[in-house]
RODO-2510 file (C-alpha; in nm, 4 decimals, decimal comma):
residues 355
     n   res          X          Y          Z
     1     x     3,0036    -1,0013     0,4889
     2     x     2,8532    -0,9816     0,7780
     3     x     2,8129    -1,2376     1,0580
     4     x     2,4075    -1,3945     1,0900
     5     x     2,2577    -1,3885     1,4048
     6     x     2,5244    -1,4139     1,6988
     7     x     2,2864    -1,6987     1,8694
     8     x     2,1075    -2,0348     1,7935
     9     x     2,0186    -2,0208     1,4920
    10     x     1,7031    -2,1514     1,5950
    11     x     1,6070    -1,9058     1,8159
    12     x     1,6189    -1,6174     1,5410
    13     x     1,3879    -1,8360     1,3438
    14     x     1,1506    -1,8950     1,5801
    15     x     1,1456    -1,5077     1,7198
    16     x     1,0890    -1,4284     1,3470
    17     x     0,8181    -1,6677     1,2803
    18     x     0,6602    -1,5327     1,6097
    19     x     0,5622    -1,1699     1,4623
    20     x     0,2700    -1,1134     1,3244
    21     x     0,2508    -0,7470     1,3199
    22     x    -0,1108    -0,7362     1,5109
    23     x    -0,1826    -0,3822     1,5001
    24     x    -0,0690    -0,3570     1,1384
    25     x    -0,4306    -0,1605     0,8998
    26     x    -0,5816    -0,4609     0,7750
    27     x    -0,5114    -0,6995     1,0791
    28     x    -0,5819    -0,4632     1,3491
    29     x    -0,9891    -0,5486     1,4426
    30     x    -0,9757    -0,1591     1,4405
    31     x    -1,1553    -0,0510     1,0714
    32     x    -1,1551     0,2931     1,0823
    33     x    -0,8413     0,4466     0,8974
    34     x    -0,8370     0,7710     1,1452
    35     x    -0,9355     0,5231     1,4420
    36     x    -0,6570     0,3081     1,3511
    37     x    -0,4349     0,6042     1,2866
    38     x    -0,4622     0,7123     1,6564
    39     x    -0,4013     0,3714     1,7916
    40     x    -0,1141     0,3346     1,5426
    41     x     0,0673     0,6135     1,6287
    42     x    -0,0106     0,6226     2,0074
    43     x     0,1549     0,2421     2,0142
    44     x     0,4974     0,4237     1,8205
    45     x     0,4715     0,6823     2,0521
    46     x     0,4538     0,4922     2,3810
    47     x     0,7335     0,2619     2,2756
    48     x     1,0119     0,5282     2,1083
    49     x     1,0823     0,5896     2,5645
    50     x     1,1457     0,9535     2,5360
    51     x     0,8647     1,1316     2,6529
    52     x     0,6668     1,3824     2,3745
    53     x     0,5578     1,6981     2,5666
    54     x     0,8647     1,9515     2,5947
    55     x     0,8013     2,2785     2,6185
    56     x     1,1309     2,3942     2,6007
    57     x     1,1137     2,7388     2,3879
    58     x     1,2745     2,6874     2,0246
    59     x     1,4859     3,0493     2,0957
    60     x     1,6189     3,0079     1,8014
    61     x     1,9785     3,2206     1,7536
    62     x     2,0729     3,2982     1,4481
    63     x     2,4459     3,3557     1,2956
    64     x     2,6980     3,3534     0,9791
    65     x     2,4405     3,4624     0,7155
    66     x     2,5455     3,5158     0,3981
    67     x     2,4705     3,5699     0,0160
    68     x     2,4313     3,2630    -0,1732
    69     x     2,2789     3,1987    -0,5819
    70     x     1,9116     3,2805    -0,5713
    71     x     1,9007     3,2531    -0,1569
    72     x     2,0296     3,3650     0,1955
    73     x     2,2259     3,1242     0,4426
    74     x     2,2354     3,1113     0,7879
    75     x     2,3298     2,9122     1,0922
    76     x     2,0318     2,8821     1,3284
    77     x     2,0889     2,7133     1,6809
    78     x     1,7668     2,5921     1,8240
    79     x     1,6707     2,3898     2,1461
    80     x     1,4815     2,0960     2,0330
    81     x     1,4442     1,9714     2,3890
    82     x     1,5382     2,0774     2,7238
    83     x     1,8859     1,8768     2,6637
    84     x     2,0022     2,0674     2,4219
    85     x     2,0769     2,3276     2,1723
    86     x     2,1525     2,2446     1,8085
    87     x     2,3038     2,4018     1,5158
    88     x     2,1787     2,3758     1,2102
    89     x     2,2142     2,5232     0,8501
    90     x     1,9074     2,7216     0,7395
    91     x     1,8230     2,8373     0,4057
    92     x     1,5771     3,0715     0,2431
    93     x     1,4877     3,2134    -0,1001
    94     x     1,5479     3,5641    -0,2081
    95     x     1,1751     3,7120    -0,2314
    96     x     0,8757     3,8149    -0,0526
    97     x     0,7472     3,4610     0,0694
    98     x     0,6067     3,2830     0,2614
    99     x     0,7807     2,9956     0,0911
   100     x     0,7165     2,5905     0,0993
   101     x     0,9744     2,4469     0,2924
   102     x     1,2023     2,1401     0,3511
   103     x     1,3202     1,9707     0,6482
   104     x     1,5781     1,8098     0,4866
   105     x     1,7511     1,4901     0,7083
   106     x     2,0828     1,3615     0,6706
   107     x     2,2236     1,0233     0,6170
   108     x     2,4271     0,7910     0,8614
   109     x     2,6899     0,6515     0,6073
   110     x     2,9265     0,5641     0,9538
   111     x     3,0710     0,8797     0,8974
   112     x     3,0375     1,1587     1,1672
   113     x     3,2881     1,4029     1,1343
   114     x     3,0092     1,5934     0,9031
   115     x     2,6515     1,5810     0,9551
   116     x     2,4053     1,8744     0,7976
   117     x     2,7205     1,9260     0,5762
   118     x     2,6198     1,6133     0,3736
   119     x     2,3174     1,7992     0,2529
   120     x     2,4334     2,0997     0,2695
   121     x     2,7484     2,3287     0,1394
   122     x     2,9248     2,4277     0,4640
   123     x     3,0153     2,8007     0,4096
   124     x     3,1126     2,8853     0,7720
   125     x     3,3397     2,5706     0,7751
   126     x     3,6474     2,5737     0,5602
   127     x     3,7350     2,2709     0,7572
   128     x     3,4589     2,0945     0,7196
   129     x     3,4199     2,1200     0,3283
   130     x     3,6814     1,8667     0,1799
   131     x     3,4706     1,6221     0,3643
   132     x     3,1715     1,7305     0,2412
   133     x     3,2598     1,7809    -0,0763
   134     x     3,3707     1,4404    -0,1196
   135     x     3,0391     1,3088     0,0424
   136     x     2,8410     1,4966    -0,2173
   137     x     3,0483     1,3521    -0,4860
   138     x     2,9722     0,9993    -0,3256
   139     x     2,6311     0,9802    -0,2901
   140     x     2,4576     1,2832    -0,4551
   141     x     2,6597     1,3485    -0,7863
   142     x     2,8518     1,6340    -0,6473
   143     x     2,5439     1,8149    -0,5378
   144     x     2,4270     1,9766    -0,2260
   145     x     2,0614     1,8623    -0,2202
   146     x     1,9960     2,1694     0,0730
   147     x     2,1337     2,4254    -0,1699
   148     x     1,9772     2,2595    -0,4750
   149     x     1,6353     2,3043    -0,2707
   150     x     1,6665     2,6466    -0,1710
   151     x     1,7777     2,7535    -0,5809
   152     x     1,4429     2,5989    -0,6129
   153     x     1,2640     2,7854    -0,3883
   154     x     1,2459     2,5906    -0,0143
   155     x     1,3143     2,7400     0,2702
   156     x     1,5994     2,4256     0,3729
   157     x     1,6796     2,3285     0,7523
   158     x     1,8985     2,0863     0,8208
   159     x     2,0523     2,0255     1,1368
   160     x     2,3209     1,7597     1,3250
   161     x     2,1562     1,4365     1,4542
   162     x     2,3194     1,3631     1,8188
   163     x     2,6645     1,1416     1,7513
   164     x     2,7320     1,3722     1,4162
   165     x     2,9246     1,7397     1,3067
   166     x     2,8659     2,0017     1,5872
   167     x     2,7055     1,6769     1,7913
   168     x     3,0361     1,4508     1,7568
   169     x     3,1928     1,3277     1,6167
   170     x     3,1514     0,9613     1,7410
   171     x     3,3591     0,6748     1,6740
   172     x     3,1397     0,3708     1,4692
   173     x     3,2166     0,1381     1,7587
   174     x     3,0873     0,4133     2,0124
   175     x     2,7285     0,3627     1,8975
   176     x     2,6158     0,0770     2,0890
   177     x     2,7566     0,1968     2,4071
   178     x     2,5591     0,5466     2,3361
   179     x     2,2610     0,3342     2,3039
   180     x     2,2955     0,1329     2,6252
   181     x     2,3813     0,3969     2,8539
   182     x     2,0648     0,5934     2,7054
   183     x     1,8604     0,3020     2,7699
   184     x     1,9821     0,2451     3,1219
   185     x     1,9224     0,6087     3,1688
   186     x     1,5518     0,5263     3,0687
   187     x     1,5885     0,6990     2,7103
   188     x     1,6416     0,5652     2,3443
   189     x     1,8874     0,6935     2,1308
   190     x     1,6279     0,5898     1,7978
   191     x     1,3495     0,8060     2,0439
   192     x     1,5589     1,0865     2,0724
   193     x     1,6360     1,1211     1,7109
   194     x     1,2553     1,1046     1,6423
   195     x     1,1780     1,3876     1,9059
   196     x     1,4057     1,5711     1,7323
   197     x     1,2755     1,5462     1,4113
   198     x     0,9133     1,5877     1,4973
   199     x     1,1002     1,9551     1,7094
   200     x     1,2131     2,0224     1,3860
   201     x     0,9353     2,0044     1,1954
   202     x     0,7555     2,2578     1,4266
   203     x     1,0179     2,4256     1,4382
   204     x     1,0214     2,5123     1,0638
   205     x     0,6521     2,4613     0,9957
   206     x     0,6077     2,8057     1,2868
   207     x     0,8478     3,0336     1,0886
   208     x     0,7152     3,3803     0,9557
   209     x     0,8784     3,2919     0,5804
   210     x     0,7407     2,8909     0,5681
   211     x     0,4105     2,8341     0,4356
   212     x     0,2909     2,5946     0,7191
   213     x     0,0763     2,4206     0,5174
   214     x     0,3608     2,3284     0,2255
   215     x     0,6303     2,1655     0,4634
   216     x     0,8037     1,8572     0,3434
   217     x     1,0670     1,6053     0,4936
   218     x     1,3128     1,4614     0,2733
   219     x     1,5920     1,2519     0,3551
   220     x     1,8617     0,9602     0,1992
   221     x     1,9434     0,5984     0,3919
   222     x     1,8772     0,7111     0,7576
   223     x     1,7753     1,0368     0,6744
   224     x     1,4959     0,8641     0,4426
   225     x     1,4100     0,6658     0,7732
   226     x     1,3949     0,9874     0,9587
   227     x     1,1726     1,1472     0,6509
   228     x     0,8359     0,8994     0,6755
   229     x     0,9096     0,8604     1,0478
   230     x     0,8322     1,2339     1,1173
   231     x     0,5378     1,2595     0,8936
   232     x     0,4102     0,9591     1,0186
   233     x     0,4355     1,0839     1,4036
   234     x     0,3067     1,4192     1,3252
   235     x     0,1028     1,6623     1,0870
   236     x     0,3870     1,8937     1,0712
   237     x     0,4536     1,8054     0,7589
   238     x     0,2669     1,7855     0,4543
   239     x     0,4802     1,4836     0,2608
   240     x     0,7854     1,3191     0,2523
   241     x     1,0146     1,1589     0,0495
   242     x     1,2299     0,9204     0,1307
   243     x     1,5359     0,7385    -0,0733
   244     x     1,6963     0,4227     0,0409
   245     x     1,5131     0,3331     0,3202
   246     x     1,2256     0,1242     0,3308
   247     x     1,2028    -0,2994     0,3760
   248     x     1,0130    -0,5498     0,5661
   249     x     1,1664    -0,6104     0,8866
   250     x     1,1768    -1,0173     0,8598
   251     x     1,3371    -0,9642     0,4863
   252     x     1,5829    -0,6831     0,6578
   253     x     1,7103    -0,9559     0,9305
   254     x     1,8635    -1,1826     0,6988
   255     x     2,2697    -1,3011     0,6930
   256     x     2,4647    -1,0185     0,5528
   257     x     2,2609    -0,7579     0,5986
   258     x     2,4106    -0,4477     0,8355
   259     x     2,1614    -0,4209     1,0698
   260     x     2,2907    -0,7493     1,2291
   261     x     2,5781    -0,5871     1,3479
   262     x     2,3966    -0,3481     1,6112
   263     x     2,6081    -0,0409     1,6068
   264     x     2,4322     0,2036     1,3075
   265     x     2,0861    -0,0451     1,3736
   266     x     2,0795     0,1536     1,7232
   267     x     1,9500     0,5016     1,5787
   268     x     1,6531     0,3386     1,4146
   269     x     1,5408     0,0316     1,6687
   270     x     1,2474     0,0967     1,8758
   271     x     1,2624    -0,1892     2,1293
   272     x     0,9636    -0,3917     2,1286
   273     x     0,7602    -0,2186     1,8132
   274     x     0,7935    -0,5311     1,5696
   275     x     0,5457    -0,7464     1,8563
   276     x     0,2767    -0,4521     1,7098
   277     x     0,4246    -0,2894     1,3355
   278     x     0,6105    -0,4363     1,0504
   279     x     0,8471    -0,0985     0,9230
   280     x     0,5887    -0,0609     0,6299
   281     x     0,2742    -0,0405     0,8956
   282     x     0,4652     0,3084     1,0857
   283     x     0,5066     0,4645     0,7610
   284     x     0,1294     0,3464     0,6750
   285     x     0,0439     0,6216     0,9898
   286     x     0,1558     0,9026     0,7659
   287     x    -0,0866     0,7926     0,4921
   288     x    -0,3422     0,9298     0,2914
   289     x    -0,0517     1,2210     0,2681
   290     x     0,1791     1,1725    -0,0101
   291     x     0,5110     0,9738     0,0613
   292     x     0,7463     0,9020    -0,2016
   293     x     1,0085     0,5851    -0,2160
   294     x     1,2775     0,5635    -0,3925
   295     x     1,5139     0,2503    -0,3568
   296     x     1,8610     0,1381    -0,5832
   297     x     1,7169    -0,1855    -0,7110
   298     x     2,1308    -0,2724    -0,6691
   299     x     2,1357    -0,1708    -0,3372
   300     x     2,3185    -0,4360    -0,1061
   301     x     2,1467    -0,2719     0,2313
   302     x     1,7998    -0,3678     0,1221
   303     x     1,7356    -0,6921    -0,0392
   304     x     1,4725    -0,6959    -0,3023
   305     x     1,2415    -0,9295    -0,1157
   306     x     1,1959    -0,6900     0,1554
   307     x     1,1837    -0,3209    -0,0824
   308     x     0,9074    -0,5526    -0,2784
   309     x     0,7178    -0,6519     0,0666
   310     x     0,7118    -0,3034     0,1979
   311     x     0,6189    -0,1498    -0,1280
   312     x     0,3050    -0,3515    -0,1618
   313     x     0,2397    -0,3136     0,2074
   314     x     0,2275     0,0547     0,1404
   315     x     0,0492     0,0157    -0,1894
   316     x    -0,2182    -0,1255    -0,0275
   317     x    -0,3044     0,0844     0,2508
   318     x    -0,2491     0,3799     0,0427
   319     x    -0,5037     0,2033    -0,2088
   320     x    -0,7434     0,1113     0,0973
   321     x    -0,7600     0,5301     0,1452
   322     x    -0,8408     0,6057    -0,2154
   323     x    -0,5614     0,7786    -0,2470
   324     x    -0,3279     0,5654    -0,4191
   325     x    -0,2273     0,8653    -0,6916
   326     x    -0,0885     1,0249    -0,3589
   327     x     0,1790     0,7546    -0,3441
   328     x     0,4627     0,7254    -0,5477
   329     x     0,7032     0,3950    -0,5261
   330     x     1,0331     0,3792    -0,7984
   331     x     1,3152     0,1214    -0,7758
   332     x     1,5575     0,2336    -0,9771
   333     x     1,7529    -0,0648    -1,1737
   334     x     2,1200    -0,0355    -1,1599
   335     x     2,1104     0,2006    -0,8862
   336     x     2,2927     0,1457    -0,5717
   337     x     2,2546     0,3339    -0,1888
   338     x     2,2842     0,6639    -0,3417
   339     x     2,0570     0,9860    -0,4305
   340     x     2,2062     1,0551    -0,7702
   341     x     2,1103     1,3586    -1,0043
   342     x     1,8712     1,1504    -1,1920
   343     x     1,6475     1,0679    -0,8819
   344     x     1,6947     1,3986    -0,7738
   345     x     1,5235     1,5946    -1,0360
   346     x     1,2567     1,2978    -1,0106
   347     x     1,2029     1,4629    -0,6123
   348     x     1,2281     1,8083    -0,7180
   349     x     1,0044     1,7776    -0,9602
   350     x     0,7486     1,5700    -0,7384
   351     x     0,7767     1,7913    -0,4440
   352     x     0,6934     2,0772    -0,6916
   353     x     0,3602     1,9114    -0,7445
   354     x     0,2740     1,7999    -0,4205
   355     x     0,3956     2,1113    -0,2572
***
């Protein structure tokens, strides 16, 4: 189990009974749902460090295509800031299109050696697929959710966050030095990964086979963090679902929980954003879209106080809108930290409406 706070105990206590998420809908004095929207997401902005305007062109490049059940793969590499180029897997149904599309985000799971191969079937990569294979059989039931998606009919993209496949692959106890040396280089490794995303998004959104208007993000454990993140920072995308990740911060910071051990909590702490926004309140910014949750009601990462916190958090703001019938909220008893077959035909069949 993992160690509480590494300080006086007294001082975690007191720095926890200190927030009081001001800028949260409902506290903020601001009572106009787009005014507070704005203010929201110009707060997130300012305090995720890495700047937003890059103009860097996308150029995409694109490479090993090939013939898969009902749809066409292909590696695309893509510059999603000046900084870099990234590969990622890109899929796309057989027909005439324009088709709805998914950017679909991977998971952190403190492995690194594979990173859009979780999600999707690496077919360029015999060396690669013995990992993901056994990832797959893990956490989704032996499935490829990417190639699931594009059977379906979604244009898929799916590319390597920075530490993971093509980007990697890093050691766990690297992590924490990548984040300080990106914050003493006046960055944020949790920015970067949301700049990314919200590239991403625009990326796929501006394709001549997506339907811009029918883009969703979809993502498991930190890729579910990464899923209401990017439609809550941007109108990219349409909705999002995300599975296994969603608490209340104060109910996340307990003894035990993994986020006390820095390292992984690096890629999703935005220094400073709990003195303004619980977790629920950034995810709020997305709203009146629809957002789905899905948590394991046995899952050891988030307790129950803190899924049930969040949940009526978003519940209520969602409500506040009247568009509560645009948000849908499942804990699954029995379930652990996984995105089995079950919840997955739940997701299909919800982004199949919403979509």
């Amino acid at each position: 189990m993992t160690a509480p706070f590494p300080g006086p105990p007294g001082l975690h206590r007191a720095l926890k009974d200190d927030l009081r998420f001001p800028l949260a809908w409902g506290t903020s004095p601001i009572r106009d749902f787009p005014a507070w929207r704005r203010a929201a997401r110009a707060k997130v902005e300012e305090l995720l460090v890495v700047p937003r305007q890059d103009d860097t062109p996308h150029a995409p490049e694109f490479t090993h295509r090939a013939e898969a059940d009902g749809f066409t793969r292909e590696l695309v590499t893509v510059s999603l800031t000046r900084y870099a180029r990234v590969r990622g897997a890109l899929l796309t149904p057989r027909g005439p299109g324009p088709f709805p599309a998914v950017l679909l985000l991977h998971d952190h799971g403190s492995r690194f050696d594979i990173g859009k191969e979780k999600a999707v079937r690496p077919w360029y990569d015999d060396t690669r697929l013995a990992s993901a294979e056994e990832w797959a059989a893990r956490h989704f039931d032996g499935r490829f959710v990417g190639d699931e998606l594009a059977r379906r009919g979604h244009v898929v993209l799916c590319l390597d966050a920075l530490g993971w496949g093509d980007r990697g692959p890093l050691a766990y106890e690297q992590q924490q030095a990548l984040a300080s040396n990106l914050l003493n280089l006046g960055s944020s490794l949790a920015g970067l990964h949301a700049r990314e995303d919200q590239r991403a998004a625009a990326f796929l959104a501006g394709l001549d086979r997506v339907d811009a208007r029918r883009v969703a993000a979809l993502g498991f454990s930190m890729g579910g963090y990464r899923a209401w993140q990017v439609a809550a920072l941007g109108d990219d995308v349409a909705a999002a679902a995300s599975v296994c990740w969603m608490t209340g911060l104060k109910e996340m910071m307990v003894p035990g929980n993994n986020t006390l051990r820095g390292q992984s909590a690096f890629h999703m702490l935005h220094p400073g954003l709990a003195r303004y926004l619980d977790i629920p309140d950034v995810a709020s910014i997305a709203a009146p879209r629809p957002m789905l949750f899905f948590h394991g009601g046995r899952d050891a990462l988030f307790p129950a106080d803190g899924v049930r916190a969040a949940y009526d958090r978003l519940r209520a703001v969602w409500n506040s809108c009247g568009a509560g019938e645009r948000l849908r909220l499942k804990v699954w008893p029995g379930t652990g930290h996984v995105f089995d077959a079950a919840m997955q035909e739940e997701v299909h069949a919800w982004l199949g409406s919403v979509l």
